[in-house]
C-alpha positions in Angstrom: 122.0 95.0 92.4 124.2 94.1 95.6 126.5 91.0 95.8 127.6 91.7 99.3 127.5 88.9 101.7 126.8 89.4 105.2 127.3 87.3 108.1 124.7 88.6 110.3 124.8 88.1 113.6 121.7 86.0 115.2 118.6 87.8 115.8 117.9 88.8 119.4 114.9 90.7 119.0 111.6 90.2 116.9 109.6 93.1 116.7 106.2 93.0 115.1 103.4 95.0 113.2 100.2 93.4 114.0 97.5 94.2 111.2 97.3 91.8 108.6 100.7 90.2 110.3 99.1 88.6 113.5 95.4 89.1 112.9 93.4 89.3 110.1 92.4 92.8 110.6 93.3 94.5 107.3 90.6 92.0 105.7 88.4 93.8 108.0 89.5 97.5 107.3 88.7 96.7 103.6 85.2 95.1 104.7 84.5 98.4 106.8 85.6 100.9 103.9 83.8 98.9 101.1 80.7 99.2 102.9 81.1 102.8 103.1 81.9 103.6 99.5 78.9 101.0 98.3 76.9 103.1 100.4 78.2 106.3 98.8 77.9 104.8 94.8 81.8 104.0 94.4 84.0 101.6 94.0 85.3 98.5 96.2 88.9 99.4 97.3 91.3 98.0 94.7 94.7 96.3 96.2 96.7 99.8 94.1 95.1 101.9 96.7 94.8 99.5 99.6 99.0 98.9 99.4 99.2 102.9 99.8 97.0 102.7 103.5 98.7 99.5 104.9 100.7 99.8 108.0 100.4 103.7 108.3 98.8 105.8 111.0 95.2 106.3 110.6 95.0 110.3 109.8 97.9 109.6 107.1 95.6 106.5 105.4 92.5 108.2 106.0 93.6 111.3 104.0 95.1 108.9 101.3 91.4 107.0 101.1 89.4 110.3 100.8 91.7 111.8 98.2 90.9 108.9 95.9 87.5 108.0 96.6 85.7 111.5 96.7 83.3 110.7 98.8 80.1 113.1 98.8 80.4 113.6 102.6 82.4 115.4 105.5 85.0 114.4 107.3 83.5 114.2 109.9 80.7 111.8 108.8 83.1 109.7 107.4 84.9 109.3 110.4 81.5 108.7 112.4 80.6 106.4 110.0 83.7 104.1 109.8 84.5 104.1 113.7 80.7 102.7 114.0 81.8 99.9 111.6 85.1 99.1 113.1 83.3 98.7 116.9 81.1 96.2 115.0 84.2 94.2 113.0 87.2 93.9 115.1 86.0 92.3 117.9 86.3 89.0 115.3 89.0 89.6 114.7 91.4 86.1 114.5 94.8 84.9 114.4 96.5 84.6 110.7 98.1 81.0 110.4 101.0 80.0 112.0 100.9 82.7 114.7 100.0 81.0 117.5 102.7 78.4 117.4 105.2 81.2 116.4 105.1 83.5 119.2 105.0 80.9 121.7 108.1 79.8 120.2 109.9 82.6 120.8 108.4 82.6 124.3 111.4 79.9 124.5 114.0 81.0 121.8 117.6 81.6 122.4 120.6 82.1 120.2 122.8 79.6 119.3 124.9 81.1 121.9 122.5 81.1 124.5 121.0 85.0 124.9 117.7 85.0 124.9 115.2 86.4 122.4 113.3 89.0 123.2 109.8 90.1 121.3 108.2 93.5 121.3 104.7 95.0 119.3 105.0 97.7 116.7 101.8 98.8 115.4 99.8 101.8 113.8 96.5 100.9 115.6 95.9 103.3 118.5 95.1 102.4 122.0 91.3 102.1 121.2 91.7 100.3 117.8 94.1 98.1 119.7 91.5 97.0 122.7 88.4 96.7 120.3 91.0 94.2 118.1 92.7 92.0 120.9 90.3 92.2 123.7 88.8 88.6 123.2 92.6 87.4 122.2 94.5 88.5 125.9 96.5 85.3 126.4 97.5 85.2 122.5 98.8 88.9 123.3 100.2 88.4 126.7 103.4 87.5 125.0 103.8 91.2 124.7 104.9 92.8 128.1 103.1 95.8 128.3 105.9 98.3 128.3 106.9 96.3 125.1 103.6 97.3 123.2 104.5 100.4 121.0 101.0 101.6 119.5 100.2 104.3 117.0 99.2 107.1 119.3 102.2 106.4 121.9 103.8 109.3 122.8 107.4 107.8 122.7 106.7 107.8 119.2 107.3 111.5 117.9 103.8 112.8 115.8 104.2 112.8 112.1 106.6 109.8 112.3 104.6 106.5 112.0 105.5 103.9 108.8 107.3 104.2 106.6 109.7 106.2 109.5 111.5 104.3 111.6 110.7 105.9 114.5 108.4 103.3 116.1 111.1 100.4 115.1 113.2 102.5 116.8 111.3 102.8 120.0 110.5 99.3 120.3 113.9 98.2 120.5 114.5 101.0 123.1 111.6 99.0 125.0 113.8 95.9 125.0 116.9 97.7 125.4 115.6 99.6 128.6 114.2 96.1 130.0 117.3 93.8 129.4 118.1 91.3 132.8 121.2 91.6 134.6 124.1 91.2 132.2 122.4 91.1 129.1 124.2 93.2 126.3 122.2 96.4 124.3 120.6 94.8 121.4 121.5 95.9 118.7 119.5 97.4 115.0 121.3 94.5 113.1 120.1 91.9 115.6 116.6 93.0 115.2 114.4 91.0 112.7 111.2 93.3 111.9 107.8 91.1 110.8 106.0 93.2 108.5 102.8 92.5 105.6 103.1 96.5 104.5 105.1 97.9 101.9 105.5 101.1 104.2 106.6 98.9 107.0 109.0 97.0 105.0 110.6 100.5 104.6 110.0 101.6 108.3 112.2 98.1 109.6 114.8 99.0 106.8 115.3 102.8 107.7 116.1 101.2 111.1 119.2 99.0 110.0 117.1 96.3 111.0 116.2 92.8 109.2 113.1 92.4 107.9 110.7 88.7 107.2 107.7 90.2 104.7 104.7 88.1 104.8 102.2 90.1 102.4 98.5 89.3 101.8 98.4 87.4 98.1 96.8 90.5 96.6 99.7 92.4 98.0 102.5 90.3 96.4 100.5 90.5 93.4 100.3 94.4 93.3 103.9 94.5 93.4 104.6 91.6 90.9 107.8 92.4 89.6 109.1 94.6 92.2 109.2 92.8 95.2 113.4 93.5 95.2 112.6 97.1 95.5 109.7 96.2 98.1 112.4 94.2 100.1 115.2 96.6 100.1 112.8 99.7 101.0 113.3 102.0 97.9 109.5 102.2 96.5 109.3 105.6 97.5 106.7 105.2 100.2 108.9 107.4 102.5 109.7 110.0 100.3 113.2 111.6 99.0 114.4 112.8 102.1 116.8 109.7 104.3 118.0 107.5 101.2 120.8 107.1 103.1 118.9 104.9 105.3 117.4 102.5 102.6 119.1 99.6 101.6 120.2 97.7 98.6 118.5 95.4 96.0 119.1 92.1 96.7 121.7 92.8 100.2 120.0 90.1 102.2 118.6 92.0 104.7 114.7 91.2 104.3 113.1 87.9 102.9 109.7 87.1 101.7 107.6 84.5 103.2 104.7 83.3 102.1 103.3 82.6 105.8 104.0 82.4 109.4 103.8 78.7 109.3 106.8 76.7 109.2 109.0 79.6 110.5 112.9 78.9 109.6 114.4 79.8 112.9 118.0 78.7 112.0 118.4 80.9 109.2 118.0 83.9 111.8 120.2 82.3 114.0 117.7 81.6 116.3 117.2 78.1 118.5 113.7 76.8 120.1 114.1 74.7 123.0 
């Protein structure tokens, strides 16, 4: 357990996933895959295996789903089968609470020395997945300029590198960093706060040396009841052996739990709404 204290420097940048974080889309993933496996004769997804797909790209969840639920079918049927679903669900898809207000908050935030705050998208859900989820929710999204939207098939993001890598952290502050107005300083990965509901994206913000708020689904806290320290500082293994050196420490400050979105504490980022 760490007993460093750090005096971070405010937050310029809020990057953030956006399923189960700004919409309510992961309760629809698990309403599109229970279907399936009631169709199939097994069981409704428990939270154990559901914490394993959140917030990672779809061949990498898809693979983990099929392993444990044995499904009686091809690929390819599956696939079929689940896209058909997902073109009838996510067009409903809604805000979670205390979005709304927060992001156009941050439409106005500055530092408390004046910069301005900057916001950009982060998410595993590829270009289509993306439309069919926000198409009926554009102003809600226009907060995100479009260069600023960093989606699971983008190319700036290398293949075989989505959550728990940092890679697409990484890029979305190079969206901010390439966009900045005239003399605004490089933000940097310690000025970054990450919004994340995953356990793999948790990881993803903290292999990027950047802060991270963790607003989980219930269920999700639950699942990790006992272990939200290790969830927090990155090291439940969702990422495998190979860049410890990027994970942090139990307990160093650098990601929080929240409950919600509601009620945001802007002050303890460092962060001022006019």
């Amino acid at each position: 357990m760490s007993s460093r204290r750090i005096d971070f420097p405010p937050v310029r940048a809020c990057l953030f996933d956006m399923d189960g974080l700004l919409l309510d889309s992961e309760d629809k993933y698990t309403i599109c895959t229970n279907t399936i496996l009631a169709k199939y004769g097994r069981p409704p997804l428990p939270w154990s295996i559901k914490a394993q797909l959140q917030g990672r790209p779809g061949p990498t969840s898809g693979a983990i789903l099929r392993e444990w639920a044995q499904l009686p079918i091809p690929l390819e049927q599956y696939q079929s089968e689940l896209i058909s679903l997902q073109k009838e669900h996510f067009p409903s898809c809604k805000p979670l609470p205390g979005v709304e207000k927060l992001l156009g908050d941050l439409a106005l935030a500055k530092t408390g020395n004046g910069d301005k705050v900057h916001i950009a998208l982060a998410t595993s859900s590829t270009t289509t997945n993306f439309k069919l989820k926000t198409g009926h929710l554009e102003e809600l999204f226009s907060v995100f300029e479009g260069h600023r939207r960093v989606l699971g098939d983008d190319e700036r993001v290398p293949k075989g590198r989505g959550k728990p890598a940092p890679d697409i952290y990484l890029v979305a502050l190079q969206t901010i960093n390439s966009s900045l107005g005239p003399g605004e300083k490089e933000v940097k990965p310690e000025e970054c706060l990450v919004f994340e509901d995953s356990v793999p994206g948790v990881e993803a913000g903290r292999r990027a040396g950047m802060r991270v708020a963790w607003i989980p689904h219930p269920e999700l806290h639950k699942e990790y009841d006992g272990r939200q320290a290790e969830v927090l500082a990155g090291r439940t293994g969702e990422g495998g052996p190979e860049d410890m050196h990027q994970l942090g420490e139990v307990d160093d400050g650098w990601a929080d739990y929240l409950p919600s979105l509601e009620d945001f504490p802007y002050e303890k980022y460092g962060m001022v709404v006019a």
